[in-house]
C-alpha positions as CSV (number, residue, x, y, z in Angstrom):
1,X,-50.2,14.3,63.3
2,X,-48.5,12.3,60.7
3,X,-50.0,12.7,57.4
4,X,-48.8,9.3,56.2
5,X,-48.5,6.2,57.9
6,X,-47.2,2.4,56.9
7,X,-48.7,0.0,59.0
8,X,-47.1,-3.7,59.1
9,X,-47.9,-6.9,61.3
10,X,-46.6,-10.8,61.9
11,X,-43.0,-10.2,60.6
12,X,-42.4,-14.0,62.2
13,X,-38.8,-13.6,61.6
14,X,-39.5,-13.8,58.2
15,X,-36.7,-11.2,57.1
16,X,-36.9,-12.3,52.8
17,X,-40.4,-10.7,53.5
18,X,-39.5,-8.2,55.6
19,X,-36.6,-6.8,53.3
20,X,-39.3,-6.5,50.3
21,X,-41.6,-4.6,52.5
22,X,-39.6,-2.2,53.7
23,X,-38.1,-1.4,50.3
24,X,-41.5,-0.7,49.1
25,X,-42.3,1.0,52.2
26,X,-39.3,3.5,51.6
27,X,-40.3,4.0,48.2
28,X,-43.6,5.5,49.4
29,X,-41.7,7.9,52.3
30,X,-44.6,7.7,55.0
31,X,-44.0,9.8,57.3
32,X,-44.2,7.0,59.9
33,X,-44.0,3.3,60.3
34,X,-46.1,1.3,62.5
35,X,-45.6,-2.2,63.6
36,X,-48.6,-4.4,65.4
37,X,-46.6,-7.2,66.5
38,X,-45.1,-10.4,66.5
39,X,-41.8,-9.4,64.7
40,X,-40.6,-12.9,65.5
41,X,-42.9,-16.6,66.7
42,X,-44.6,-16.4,69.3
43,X,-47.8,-19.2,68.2
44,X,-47.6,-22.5,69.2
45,X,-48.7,-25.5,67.3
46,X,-46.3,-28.5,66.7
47,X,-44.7,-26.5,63.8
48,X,-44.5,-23.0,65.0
49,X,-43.2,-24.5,68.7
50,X,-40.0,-25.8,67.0
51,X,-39.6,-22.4,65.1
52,X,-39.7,-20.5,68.4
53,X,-37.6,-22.6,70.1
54,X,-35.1,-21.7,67.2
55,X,-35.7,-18.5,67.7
56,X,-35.0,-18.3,71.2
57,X,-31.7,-19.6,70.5
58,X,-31.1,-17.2,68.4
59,X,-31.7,-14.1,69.9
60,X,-29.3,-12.0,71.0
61,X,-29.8,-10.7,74.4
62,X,-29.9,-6.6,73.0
63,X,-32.8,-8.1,71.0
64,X,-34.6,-10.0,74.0
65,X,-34.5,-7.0,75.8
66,X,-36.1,-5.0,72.7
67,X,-39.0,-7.5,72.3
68,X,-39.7,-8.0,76.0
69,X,-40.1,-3.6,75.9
70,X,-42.7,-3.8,73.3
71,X,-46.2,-3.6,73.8
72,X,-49.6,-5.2,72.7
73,X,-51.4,-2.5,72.4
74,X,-51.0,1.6,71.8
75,X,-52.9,4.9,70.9
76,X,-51.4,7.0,67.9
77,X,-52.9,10.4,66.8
78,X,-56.6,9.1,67.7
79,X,-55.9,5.9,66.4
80,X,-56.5,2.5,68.6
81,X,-53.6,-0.1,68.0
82,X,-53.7,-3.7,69.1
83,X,-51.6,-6.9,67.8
84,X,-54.7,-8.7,68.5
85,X,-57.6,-7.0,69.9
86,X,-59.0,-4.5,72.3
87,X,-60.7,-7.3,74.5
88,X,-57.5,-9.6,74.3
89,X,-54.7,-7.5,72.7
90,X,-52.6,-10.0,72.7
91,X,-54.6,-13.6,71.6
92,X,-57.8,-12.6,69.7
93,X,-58.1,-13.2,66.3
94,X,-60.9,-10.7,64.8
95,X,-63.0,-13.1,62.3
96,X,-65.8,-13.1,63.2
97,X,-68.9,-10.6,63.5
98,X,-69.1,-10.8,67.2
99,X,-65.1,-10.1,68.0
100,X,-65.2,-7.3,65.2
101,X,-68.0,-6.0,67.1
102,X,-66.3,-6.3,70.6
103,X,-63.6,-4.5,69.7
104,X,-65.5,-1.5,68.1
105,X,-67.6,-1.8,71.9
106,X,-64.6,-1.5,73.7
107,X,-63.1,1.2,71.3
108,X,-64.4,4.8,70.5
109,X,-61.5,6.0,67.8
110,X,-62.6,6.4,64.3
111,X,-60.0,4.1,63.4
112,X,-58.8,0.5,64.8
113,X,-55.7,-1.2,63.9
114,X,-55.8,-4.9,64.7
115,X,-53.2,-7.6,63.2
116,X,-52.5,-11.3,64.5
117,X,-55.0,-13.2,62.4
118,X,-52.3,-12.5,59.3
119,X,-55.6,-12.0,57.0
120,X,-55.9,-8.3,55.6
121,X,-59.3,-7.2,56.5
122,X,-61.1,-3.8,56.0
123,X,-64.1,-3.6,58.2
124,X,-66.3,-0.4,59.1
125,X,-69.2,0.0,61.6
126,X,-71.8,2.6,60.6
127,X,-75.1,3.1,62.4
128,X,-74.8,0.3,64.4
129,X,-74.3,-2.3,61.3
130,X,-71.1,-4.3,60.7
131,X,-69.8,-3.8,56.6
132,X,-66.8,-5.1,54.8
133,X,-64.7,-7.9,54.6
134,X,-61.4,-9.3,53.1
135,X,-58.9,-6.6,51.7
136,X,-57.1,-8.3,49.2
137,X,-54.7,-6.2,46.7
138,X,-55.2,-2.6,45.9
139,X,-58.0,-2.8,48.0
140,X,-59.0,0.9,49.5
141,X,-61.0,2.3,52.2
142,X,-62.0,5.8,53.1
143,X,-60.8,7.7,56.4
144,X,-63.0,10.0,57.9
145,X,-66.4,9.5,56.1
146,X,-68.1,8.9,59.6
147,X,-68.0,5.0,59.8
148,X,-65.9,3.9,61.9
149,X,-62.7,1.4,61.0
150,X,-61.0,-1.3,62.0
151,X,-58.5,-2.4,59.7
152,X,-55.7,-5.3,59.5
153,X,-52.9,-4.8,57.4
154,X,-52.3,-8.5,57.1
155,X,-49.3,-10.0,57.5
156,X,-45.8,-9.9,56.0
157,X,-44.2,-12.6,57.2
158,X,-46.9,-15.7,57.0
159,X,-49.9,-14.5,54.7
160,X,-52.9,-16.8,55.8
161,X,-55.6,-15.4,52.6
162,X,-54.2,-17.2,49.9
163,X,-51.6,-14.6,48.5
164,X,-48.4,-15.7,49.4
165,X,-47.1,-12.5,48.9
166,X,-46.4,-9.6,51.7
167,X,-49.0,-7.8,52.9
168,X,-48.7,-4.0,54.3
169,X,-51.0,-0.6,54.6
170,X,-50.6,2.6,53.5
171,X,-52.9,4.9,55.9
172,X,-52.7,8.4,53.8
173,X,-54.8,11.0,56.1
174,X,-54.1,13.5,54.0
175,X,-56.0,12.1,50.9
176,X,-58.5,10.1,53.4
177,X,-57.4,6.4,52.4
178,X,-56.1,3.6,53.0
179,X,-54.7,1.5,50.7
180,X,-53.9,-2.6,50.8
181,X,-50.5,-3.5,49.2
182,X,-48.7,-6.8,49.0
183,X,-45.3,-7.6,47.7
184,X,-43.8,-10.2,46.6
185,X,-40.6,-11.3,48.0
186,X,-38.1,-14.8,47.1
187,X,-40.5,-17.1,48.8
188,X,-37.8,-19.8,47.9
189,X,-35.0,-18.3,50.0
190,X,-37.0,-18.3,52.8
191,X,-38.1,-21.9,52.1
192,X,-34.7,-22.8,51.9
193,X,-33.5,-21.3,55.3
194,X,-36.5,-22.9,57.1
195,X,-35.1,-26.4,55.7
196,X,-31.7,-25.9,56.3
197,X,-32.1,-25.1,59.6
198,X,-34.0,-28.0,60.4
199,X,-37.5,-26.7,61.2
200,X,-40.5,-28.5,60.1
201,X,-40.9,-28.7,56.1
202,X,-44.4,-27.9,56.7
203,X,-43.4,-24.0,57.7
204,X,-41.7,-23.8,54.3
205,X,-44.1,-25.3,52.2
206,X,-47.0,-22.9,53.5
207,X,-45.6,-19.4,52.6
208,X,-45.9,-20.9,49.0
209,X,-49.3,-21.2,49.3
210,X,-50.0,-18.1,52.1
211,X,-51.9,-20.1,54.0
């Protein structure tokens, strides 16, 4: 079993982000990285429509044939992975009481990794009652105490709490924690490649605000 793990999520093609991450990633050596998903757009709104049709013309077809091998959902060393959840891995978003508590019913690791909502959130389950919340910053929780965990890294590409910056996790099973970590990154560069390639102002305009 790895000892320590980085976990990222909702890349969205976002490679400014991406490149900040990784570097700080390195500096920790994990002995593993783990990604939950949706490394390029895959949501579609008016604004994020146009980005994935972008992106599909884009891709080259060693890269199609990558994304269209990856999976939505995955066991690691006891631990349950999904990019959204385990009672849709693929379109859930886990904000609420009732989905939290779906996927701890339909889960019996100690700890759940969940992404897709692109909010970090540190949630644990312990005699039957649901604790926790938001994970901003430097936030922490414990492995192992007995509770059990789902956690959301957050996401690197398109933060949707308020911190522009990217967001990542540090699971250290070693030490028993998990640590919340966000980086920042040229948010203007990335603004600027969204513009000049024609996609909606709007996609710019809201990694500024990481919402």
């Amino acid at each position: 079993m790895a000892n320590r793990v980085a976990v990222i999520s909702d890349v969205h093609a976002n490679w400014h982000a991406l490149e900040a991450v990784l570097a700080a990633v390195d500096a920790e050596q994990p002995d593993e990285l783990w990604c939950l998903g949706e490394l390029t757009v895959s949501d579609f709104n008016d604004e994020a429509a146009a980005a994935a049709v972008w992106t599909s013309k884009t891709l080259t077809d060693e890269s199609r044939t990558f994304l269209r091998g990856l999976e939505p959902k995955a066991e690691a060393d006891g631990v349950e992975l999904f990019h959204a959840s385990a009672r849709d891995p693929v379109w859930e978003y886990v904000l609420s009481e009732e989905a939290a508590h779906a996927t701890f019913e339909l889960t019996s690791s100690p700890l759940v990794l969940v992404g897709h909502s692109h909010v970090p959130l540190a949630l644990a389950l312990a005699g039957g009652t649901l604790g926790g919340g938001l994970a901003p910053d430097a936030t922490e929780a414990e492995l192992g105490t007995g509770a059990r965990l789902l956690l959301n890294s957050g996401s690197v590409g398109q933060p949707r709490d308020g911190d522009p910056r990217a967001a990542w996790l540090l699971l250290d099973f070693a030490e028993g924690r998990a640590s919340f970590r966000r980086v920042a990154y040229p948010v203007e560069k990335a603004q600027a490649e969204i513009r000049e390639r024609g996609l909606p102002h709007a996609l710019a305009e809201r990694l500024a605000r990481g919402v």
